[in-house]
C-alpha positions in Angstrom: 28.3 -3.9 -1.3 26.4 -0.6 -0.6 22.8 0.4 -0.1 20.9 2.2 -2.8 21.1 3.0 -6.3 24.8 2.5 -7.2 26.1 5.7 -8.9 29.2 3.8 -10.0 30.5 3.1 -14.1 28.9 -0.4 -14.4 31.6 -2.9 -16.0 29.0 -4.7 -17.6 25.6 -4.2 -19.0 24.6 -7.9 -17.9 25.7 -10.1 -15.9 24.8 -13.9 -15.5 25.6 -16.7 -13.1 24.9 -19.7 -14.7 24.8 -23.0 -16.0 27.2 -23.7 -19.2 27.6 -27.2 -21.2 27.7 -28.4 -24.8 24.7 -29.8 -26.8 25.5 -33.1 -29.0 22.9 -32.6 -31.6 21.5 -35.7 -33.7 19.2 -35.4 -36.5 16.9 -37.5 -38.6 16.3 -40.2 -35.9 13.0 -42.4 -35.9 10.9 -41.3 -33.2 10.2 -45.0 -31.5 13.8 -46.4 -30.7 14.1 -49.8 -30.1 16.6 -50.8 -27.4 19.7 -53.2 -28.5 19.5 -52.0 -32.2 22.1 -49.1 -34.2 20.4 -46.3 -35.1 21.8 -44.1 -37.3 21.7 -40.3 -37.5 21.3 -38.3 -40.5 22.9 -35.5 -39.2 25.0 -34.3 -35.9 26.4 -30.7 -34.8 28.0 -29.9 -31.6 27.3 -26.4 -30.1 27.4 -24.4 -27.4 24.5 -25.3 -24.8 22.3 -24.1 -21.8 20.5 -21.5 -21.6 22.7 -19.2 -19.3 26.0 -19.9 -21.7 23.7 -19.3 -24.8 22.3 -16.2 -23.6 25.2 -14.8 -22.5 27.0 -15.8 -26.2 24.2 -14.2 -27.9 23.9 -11.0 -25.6 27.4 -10.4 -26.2 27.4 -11.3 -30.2 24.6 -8.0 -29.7 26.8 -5.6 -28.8 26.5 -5.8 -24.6 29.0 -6.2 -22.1 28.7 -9.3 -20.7 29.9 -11.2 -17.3 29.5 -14.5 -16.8 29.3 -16.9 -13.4 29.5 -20.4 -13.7 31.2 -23.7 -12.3 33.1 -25.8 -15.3 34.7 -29.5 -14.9 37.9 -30.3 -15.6 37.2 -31.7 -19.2 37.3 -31.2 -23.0 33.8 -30.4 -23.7 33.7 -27.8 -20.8 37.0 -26.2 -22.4 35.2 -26.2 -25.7 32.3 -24.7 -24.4 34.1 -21.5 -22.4 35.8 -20.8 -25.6 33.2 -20.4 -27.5 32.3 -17.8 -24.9 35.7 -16.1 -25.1 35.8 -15.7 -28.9 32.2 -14.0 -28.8 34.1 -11.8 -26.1 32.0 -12.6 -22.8 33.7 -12.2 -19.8 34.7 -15.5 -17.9 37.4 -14.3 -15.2 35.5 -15.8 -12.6 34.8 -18.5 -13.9 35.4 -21.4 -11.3 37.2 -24.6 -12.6 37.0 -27.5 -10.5 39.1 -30.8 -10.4 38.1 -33.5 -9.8 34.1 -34.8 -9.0 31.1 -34.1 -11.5 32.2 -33.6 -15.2 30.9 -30.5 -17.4 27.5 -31.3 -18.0 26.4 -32.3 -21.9 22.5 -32.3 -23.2 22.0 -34.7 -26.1 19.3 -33.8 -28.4 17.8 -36.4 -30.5 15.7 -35.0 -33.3 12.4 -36.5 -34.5 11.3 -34.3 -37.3 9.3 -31.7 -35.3 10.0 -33.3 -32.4 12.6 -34.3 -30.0 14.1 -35.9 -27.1 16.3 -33.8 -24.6 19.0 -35.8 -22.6 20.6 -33.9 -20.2 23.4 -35.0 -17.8 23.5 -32.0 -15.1 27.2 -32.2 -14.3 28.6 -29.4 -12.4 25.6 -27.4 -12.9 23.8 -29.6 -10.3 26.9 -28.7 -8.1 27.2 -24.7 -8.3 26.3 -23.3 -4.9 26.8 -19.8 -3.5 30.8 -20.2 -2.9 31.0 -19.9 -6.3 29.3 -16.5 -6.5 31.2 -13.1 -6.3 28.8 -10.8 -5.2 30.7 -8.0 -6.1 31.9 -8.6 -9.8 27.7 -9.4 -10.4 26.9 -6.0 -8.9 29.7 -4.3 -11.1 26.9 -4.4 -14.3 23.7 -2.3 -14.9 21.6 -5.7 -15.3 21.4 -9.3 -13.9 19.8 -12.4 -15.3 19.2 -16.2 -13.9 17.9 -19.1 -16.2 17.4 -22.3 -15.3 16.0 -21.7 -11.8 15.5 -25.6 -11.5 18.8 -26.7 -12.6 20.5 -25.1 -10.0 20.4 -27.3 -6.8 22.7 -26.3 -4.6 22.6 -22.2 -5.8 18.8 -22.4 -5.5 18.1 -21.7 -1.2 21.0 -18.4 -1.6 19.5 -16.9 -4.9 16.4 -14.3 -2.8 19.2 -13.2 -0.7 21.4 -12.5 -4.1 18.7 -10.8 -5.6 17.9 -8.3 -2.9 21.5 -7.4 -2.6 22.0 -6.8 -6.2 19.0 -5.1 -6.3 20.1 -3.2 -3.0 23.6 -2.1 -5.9 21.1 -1.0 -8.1 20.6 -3.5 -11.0 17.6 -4.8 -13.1 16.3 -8.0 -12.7 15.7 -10.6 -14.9 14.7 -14.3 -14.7 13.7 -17.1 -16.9 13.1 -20.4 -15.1 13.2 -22.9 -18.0 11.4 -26.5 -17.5 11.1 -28.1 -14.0 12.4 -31.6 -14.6 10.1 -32.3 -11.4 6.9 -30.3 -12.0 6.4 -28.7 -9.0 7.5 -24.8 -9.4 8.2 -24.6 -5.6 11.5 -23.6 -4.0 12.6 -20.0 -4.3 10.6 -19.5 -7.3 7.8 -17.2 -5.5 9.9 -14.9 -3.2 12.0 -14.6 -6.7 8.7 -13.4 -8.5 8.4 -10.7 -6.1 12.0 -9.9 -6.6 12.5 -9.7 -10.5 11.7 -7.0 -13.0 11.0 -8.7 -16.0 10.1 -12.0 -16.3 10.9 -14.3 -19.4 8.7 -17.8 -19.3 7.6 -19.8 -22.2 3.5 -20.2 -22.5 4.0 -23.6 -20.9 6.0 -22.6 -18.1 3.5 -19.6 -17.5 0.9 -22.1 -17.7 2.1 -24.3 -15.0 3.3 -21.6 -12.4 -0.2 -19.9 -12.3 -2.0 -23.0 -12.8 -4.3 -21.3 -15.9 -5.3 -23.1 -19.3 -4.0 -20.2 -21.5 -1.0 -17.2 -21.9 -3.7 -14.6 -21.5 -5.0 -15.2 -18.5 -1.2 -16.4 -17.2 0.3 -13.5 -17.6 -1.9 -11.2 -16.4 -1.7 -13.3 -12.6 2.2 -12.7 -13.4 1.9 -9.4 -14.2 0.0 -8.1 -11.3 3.2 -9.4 -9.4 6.0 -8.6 -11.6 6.5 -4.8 -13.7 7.6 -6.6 -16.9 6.3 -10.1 -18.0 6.8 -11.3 -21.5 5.3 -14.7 -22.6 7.1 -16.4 -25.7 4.3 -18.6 -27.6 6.8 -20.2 -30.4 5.0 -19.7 -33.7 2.8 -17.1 -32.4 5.1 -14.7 -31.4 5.3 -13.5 -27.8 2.7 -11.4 -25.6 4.2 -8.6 -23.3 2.6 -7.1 -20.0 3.9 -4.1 -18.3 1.2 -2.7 -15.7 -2.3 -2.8 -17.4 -0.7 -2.2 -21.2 -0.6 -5.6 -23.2 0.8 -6.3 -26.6 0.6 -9.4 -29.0 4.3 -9.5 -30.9 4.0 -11.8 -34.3 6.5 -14.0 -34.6 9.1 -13.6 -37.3 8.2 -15.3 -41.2 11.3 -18.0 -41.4 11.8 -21.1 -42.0 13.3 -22.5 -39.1 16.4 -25.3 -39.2 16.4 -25.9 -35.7 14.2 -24.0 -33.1 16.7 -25.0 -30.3 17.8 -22.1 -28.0 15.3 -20.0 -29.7 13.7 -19.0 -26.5 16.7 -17.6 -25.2 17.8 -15.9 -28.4 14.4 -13.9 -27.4 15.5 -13.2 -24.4 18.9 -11.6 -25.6 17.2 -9.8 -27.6 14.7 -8.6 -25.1 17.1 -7.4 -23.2 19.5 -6.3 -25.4 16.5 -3.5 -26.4 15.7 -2.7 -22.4 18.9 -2.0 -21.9 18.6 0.4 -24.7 15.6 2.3 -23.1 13.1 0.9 -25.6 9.5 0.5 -24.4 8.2 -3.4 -23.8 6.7 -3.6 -26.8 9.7 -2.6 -28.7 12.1 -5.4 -26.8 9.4 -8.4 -27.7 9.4 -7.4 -31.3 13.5 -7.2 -31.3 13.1 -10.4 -29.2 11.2 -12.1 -31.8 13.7 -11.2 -34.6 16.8 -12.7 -32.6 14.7 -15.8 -31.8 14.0 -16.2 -35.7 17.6 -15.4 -36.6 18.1 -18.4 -34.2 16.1 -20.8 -36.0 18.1 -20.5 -39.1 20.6 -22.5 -38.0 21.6 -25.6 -35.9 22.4 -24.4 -31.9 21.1 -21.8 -29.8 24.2 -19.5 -31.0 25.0 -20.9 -34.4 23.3 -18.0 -36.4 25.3 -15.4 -34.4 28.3 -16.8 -34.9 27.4 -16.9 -38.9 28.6 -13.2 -39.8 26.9 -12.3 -42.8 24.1 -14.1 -41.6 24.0 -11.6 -38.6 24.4 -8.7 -40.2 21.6 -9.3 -43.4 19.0 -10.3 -40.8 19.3 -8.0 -38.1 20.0 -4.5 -40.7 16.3 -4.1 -41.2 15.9 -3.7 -36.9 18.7 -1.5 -36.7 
């Protein structure tokens, strides 16, 4: 890989190294669950999971070019899940299928009305280190994104030197770290900070890494650090920082099925826009729309893989 900015035809407009796994989806469940006893469900879907595979789905199912990293088992439900990737039309040439040790991983979602609980068994995602990275196929797009900073274990000590030497090719940055199962917000998450472009947190995750009581305040800590920051606050909408400028986006007027994978269905659609040379205000208000169009069905990805669903709610953006 070369220094500077790559003058090259980019293969991809994103590319994503990632986690991937299914998400086994029950619904109607009582939120207190006594041990030893059936309970039954009043509902169940399985669909595409993780917020690297869903991302990547939904960026693709937007019109981008689309590259995807990650480390599958040698299992059913990991087959399932890449294909759900192929048929969207993501690329998954190197993708690295392993025999033998950790499974696919699988999150079970237990649904409590507007609550729920989130089982996650990490699988290979735990186990995806920087053997498993081509350098060179990431550098080959215009953009690169990382979710789930805290899921990946074994990636997590190479990922500052990745960034600089993508950034060194040329690309855009982008991260979203998801939830730390541990609370602390440590490891490479800092150096990355000073790394990135645009940042994609919820208002709790904001919350947490600056250590302030409210998205305001967050993001303006975050954005004295970072060019792009853009906060998604659920039913509020999201609030978007670039330099001193700020906007409050609305959220979307639905009524949501399932809000799960919502936040990343913002953050295709965020960067879906960027890529598109809107301005940051622009990209939160197409995010919010793709994070609505998300809600209206079960899954992250559901609602884009829902033709005429797609089409009828996104028209009025084009």
């Amino acid at each position: 890989m070369g220094s500077g900015k790559s003058t090259v035809t980019k293969s991809f407009d994103v590319t994503i190294a990632g986690e991937i796994n299914l998400d086994l989806i029950l619904y109607g469940l009582p939120e207190a669950m006594p041990l030893e006893r059936e309970l039954l469900a009043s509902a169940f879907r399985m669909t595409l999971g993780s917020s690297s595979a869903i991302l990547a789905h939904n960026l693709a199912a937007l019109g981008m070019r689309v590259g995807f990293i990650t480390r599958l088992g040698d299992d059913p439900l990991g087959e399932i899940a890449l294909e759900r990737l192929v048929e969207r039309g993501v690329d998954v040439t190197r993708v690295k299928r392993v025999h033998g040790g950790p499974s696919t991983g699988v999150t079970i979602l237990l649904h409590h009305g507007g609550k729920r609980h989130i089982l996650t068994y990490p699988g290979t995602m735990f186990e995806m280190d920087a053997n498993d990275i081509d350098l060179d196929y990431l550098a080959s797009g215009r953009h690169f994104h990382l979710s789930s900073l805290f899921l990946h274990k074994a990636l997590q000590p190479a990922l500052p030197g990745i960034f600089r030497k993508l950034k060194a090719a040329g690309l855009t940055l982008s991260l979203d770290t998801n939830d730390d199962p541990d609370d602390r917000w440590d490891g490479a998450l800092d150096e990355l900070l000073g790394l990135v472009d645009i940042f994609l947190p919820n208002e709790d995750e904001a919350c947490r890494i600056t250590g302030k009581a409210d998205a305001e305040t967050a993001i303006g800590v975050l954005a004295a650090r970072i060019p792009i920051v853009a906060v998604k606050c659920g039913k509020q909408g999201s609030l978007v920082q670039a330099g001193q400028e700020r906007w409050r986006l609305p959220a979307e007027s639905v009524a949501p099925v399932d809000t799960i994978g919502a936040g990343d269905s913002f953050n295709a659609g965020f960067l879906c826009a960027y890529l598109k040379g809107k301005p940051p205000a622009d990209c939160a208000a197409f995010g919010n729309r793709t994070a609505a169009l998300s809600t209206l069905r079960s899954g992250g990805t559901e609602s884009f893989r829902d033709p005429e669903l797609f089409r009828e709610f996104l028209s009025s953006a084009e």
